[in-house]
Backbone as a ProteinNet text record, in pm:
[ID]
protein_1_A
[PRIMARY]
XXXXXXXXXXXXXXXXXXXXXXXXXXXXXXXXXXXXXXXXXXXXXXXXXXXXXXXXXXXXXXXXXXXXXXXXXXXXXXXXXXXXXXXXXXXXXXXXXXXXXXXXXXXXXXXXXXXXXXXXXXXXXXXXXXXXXXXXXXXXXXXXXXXXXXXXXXXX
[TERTIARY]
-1379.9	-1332.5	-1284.9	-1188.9	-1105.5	-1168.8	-1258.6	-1260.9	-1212.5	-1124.9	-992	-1091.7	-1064.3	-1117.1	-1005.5	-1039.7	-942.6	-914.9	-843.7	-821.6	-680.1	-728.4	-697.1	-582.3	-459.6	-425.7	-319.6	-379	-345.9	-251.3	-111.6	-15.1	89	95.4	172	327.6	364.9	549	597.4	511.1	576.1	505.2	384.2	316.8	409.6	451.2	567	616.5	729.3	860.4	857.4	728.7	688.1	677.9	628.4	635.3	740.2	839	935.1	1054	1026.1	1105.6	1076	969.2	815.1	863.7	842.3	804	678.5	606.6	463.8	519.2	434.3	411.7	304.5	283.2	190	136.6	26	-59.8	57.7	39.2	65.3	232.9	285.4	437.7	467.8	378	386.9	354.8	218.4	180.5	266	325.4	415.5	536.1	596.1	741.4	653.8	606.9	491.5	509.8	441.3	485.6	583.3	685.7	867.8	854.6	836.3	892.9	884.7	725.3	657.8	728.3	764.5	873.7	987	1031.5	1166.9	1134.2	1042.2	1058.9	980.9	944.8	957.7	1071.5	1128	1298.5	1377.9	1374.3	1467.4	1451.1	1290.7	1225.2	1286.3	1265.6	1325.3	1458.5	1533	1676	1754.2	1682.5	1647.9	1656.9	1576.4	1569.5	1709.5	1700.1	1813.6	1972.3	1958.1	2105.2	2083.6	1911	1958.2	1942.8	1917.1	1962.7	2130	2165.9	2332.3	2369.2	2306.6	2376.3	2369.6	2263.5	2202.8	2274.8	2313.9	2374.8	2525.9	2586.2	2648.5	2738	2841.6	2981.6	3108.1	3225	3370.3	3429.1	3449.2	3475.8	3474.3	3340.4	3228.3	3231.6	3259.7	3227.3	3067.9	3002.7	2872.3	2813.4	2874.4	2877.9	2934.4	2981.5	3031.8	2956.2	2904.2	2797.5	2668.4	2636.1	2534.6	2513.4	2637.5	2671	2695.5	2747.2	2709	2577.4	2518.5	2370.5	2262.5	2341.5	2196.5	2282	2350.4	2379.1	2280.6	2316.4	2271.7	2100.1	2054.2	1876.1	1837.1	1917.4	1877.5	1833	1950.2	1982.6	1833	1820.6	1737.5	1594.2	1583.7	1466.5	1432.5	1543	1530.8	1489.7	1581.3	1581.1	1418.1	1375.4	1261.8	1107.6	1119.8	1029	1076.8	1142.3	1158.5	1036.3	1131.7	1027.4	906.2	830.4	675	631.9	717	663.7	687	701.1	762.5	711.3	719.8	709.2	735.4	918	1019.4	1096.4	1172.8	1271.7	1395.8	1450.5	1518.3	1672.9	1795.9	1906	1901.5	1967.6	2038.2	2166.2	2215.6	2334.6	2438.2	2459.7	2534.3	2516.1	2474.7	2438.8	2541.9	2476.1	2515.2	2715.5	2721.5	2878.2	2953.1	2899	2941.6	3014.1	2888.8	2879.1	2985.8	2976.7	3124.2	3237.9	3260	3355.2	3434	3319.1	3344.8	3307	3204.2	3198.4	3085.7	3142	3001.5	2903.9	2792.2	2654.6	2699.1	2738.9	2794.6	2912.6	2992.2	3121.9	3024.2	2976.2	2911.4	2798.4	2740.7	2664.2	2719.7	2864.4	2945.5	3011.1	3045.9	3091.9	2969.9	2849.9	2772	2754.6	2789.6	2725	2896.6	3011.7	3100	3128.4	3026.7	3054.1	2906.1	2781.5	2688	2752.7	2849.6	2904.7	2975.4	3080.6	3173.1	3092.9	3035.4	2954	2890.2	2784.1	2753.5	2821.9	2974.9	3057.6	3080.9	3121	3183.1	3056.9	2962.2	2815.9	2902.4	2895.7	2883.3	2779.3	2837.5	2771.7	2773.9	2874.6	2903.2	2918.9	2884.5	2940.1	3069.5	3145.7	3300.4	3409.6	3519.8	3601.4	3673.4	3676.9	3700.7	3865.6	3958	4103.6	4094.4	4010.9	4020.1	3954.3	3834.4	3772.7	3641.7	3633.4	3455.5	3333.6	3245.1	3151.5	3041.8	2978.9	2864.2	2719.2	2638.7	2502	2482.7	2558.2	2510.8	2554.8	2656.8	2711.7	2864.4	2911.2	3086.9	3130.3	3282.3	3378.2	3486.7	3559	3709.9	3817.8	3903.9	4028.4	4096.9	4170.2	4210.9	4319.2	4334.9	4514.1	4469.6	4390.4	4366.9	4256.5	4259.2	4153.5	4038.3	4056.5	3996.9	3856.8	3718.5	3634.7	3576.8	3572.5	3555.1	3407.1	3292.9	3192.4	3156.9	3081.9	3109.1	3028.7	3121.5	3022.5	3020.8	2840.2	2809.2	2724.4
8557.5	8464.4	8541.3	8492.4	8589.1	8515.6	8606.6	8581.5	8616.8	8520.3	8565.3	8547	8613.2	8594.7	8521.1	8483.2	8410.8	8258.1	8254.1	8111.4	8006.6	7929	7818.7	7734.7	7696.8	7555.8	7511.4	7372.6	7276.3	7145.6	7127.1	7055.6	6962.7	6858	6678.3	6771.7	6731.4	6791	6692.1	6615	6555.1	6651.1	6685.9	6797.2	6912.1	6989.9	7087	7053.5	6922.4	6936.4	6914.4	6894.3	6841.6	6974.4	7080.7	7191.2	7255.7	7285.7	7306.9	7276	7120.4	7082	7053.8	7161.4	7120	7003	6860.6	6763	6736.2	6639.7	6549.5	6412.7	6410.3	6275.6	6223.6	6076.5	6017.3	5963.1	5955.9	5894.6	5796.8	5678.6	5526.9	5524.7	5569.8	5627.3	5646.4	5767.5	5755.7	5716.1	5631.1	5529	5395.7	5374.7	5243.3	5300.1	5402.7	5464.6	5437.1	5496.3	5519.2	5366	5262.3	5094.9	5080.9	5100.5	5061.7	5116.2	5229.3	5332.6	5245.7	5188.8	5116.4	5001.3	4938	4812.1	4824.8	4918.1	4960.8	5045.4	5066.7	5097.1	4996.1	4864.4	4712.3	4673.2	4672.7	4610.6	4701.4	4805.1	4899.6	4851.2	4798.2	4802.5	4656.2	4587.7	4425.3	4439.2	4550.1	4575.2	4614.5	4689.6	4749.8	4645.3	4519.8	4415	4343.8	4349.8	4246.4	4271.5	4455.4	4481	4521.9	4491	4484.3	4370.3	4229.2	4134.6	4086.6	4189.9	4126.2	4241.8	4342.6	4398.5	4330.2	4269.9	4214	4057.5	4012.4	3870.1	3846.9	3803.7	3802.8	3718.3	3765	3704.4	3812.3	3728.9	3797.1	3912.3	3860.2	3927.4	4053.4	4120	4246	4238.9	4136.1	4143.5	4144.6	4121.4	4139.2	4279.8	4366.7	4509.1	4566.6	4544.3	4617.4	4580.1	4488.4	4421.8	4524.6	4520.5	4619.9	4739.4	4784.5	4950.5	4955	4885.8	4883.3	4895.5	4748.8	4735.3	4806.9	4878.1	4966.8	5113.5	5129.7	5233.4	5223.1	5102.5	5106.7	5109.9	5059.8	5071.1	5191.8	5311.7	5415.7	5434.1	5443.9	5507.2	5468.8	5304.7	5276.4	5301.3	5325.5	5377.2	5575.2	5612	5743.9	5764.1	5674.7	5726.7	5650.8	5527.9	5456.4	5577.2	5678.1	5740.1	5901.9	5914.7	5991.2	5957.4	5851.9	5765.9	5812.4	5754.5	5743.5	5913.3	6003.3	6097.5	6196	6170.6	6246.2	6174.9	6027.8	5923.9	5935.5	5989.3	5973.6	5851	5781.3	5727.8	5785.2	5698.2	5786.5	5682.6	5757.2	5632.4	5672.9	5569	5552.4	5636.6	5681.7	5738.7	5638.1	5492.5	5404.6	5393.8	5373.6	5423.9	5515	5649.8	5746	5766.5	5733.9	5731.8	5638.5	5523.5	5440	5511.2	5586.6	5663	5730.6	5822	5863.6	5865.3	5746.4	5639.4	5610.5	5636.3	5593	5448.2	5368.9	5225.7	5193.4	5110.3	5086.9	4968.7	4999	4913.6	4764	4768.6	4582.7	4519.8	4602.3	4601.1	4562.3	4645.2	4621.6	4473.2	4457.8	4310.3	4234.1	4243.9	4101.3	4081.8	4231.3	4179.8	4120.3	4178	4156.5	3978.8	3899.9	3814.8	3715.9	3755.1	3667.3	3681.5	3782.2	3742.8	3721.3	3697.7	3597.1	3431.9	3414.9	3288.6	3252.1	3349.3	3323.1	3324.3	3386.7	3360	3216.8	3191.4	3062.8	2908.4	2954.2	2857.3	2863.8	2945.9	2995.9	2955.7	2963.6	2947.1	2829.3	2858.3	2709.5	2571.7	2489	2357.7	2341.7	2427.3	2425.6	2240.7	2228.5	2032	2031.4	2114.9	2149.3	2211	2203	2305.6	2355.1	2529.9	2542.1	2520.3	2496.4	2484.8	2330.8	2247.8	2140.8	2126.1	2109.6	2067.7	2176.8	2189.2	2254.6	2162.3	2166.9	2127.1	2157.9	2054.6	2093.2	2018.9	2058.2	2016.3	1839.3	1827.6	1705.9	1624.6	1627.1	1494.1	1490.8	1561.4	1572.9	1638	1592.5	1695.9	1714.1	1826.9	1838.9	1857.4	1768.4	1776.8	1905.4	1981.2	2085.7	2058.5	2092.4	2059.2	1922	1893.8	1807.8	1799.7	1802.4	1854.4	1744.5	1594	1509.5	1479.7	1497.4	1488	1342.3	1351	1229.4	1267.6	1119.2	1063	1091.2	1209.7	1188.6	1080.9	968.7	881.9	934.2	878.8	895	804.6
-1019.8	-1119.2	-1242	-1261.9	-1419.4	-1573.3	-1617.3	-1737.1	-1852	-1926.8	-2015.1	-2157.1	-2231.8	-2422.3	-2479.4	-2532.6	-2641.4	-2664.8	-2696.2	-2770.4	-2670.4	-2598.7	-2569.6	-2588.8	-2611.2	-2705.6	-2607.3	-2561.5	-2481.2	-2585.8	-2575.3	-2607.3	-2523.3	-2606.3	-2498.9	-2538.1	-2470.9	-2520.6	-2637.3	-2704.2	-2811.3	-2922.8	-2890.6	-2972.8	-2999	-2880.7	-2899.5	-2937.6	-2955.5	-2995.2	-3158.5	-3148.3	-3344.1	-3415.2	-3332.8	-3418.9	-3390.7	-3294.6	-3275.3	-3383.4	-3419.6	-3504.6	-3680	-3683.1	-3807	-3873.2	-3756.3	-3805.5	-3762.2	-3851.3	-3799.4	-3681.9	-3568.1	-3529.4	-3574.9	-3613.6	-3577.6	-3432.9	-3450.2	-3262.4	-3284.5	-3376.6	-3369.2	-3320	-3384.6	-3339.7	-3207.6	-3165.8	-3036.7	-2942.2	-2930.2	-2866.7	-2851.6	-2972.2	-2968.7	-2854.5	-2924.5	-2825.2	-2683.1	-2671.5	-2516.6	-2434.5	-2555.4	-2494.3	-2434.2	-2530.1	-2504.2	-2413.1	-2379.7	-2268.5	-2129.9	-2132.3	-2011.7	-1991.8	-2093.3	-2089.6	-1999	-2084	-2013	-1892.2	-1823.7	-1667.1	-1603.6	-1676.9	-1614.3	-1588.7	-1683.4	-1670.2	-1581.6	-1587.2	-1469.2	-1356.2	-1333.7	-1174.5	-1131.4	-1239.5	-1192.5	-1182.4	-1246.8	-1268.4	-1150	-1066.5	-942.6	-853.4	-835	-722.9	-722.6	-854.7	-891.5	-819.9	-817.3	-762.9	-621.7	-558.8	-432	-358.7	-448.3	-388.3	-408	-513.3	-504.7	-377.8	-328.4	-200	-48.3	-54.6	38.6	37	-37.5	-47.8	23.5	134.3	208.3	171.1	109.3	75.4	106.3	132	172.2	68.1	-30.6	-153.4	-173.6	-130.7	-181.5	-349.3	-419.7	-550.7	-587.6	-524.9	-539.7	-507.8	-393.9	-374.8	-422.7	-549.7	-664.1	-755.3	-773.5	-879.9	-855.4	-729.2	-710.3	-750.9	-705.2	-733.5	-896.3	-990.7	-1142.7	-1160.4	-1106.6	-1153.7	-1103.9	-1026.9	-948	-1028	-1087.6	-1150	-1293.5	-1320.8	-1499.5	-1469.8	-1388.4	-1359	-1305.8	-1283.7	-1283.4	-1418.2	-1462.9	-1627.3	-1651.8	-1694.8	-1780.1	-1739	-1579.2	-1565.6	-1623.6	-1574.3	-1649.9	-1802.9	-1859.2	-1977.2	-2020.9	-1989.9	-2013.1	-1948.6	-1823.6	-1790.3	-1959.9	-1986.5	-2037.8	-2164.7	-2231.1	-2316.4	-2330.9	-2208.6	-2165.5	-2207.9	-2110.3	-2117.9	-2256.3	-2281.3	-2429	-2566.6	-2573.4	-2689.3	-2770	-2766.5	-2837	-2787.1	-2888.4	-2856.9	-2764.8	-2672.2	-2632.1	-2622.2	-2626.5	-2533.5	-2408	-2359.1	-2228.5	-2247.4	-2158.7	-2091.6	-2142.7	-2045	-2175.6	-2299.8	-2346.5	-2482.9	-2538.8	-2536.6	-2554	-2520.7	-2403.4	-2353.2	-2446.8	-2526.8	-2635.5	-2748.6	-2789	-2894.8	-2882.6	-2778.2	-2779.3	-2757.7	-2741.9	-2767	-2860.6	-2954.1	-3129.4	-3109.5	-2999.3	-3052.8	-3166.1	-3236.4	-3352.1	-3292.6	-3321.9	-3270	-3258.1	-3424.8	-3444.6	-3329.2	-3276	-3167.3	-3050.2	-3021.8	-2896	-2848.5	-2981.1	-2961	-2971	-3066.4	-3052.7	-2895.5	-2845.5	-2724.2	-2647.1	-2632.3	-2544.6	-2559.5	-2705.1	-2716.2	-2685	-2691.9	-2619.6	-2469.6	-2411.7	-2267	-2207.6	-2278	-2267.9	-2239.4	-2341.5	-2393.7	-2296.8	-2220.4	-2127.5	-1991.1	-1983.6	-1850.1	-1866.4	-1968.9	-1972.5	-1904.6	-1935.1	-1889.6	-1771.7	-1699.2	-1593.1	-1468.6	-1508.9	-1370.5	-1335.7	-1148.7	-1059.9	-1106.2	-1101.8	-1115	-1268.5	-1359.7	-1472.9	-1507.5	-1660.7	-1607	-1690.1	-1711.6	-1800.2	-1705.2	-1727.8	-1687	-1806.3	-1816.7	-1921.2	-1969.4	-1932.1	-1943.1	-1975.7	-1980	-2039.6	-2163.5	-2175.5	-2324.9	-2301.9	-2406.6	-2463.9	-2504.8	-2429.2	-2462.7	-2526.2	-2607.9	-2720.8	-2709.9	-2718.8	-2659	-2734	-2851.1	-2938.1	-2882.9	-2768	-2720.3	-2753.4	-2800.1	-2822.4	-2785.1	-2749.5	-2683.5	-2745.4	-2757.7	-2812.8	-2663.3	-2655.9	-2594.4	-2607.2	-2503.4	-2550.1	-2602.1	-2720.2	-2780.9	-2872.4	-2843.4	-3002.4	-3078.9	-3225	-3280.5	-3363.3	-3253.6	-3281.8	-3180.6	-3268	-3194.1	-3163.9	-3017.8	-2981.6	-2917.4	-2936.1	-2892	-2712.4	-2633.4	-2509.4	-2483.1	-2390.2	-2334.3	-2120.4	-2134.5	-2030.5	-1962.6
[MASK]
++++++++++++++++++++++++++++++++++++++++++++++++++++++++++++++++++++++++++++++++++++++++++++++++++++++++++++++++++++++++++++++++++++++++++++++++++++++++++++

């Protein structure tokens, strides 16, 4: 058995990279990052089913086997970058993310899109009760005609 003298010192790689970079972590800091991290390789994993039931779903098209191959692309990412997370308990981006960035897109660009094609999908689902080339509908009970800007009472 080898008996060595000396002194010991056992370090998390967030420990290294703190003196590496002579900043301080806090535990709490990194325990929280640590959470997210676990989150986000929940969501990858469900992210994961999700694009192999659009492979597995049997339509003419293959628009759904392209749906897959996106979504089973981006649930890599986010599982990577989410195990990175964990192990490190740094913040980390995603690859999209990052490919944004260098883009030049700004944060605010990107949620507005994300949030007008939330909107457009909304409409578009089968068994939608609108068609959109005719009128828009609004949860209070009114509709606008397309091409006229008089709101009328929906009756039903």
């Amino acid at each position: 058995m080898n008996q060595d003298e000396g002194l010991t010192v056992a370090l998390s790689p967030v420990q290294m990279t703190a003196i590496l970079r002579r900043k301080n972590v806090s535990s709490g800091e990194t325990m929280s990052n640590r959470l997210w991290g676990g989150l986000g390789v929940i969501g990858g994993v469900v992210e994961i089913f999700g694009a192999g039931i659009l492979c597995i779903v049997p339509e003419p098209t293959m628009i759904t086997k392209a749906g897959c191959v996106v979504v089973g692309a981006h649930s890599l990412d986010t599982l990577n970058t989410a195990f990175q997370q964990v192990l490190t308990g740094r913040k980390t981006d995603t690859a999209t993310a990052r490919l944004a960035e260098i883009a030049a897109a700004k944060s605010e660009v990107l949620s507005m899109k994300r949030l007008q094609l939330e909107n457009a999908l909304k409409y578009m689902q089968p068994g939608s009760r609108i068609r959109l080339d005719q009128r828009f509908y609004f949860s209070t009970g009114r509709y606008v005609d397309k091409g006229n800007p008089m709101v009328k009472k929906l009756t039903q």
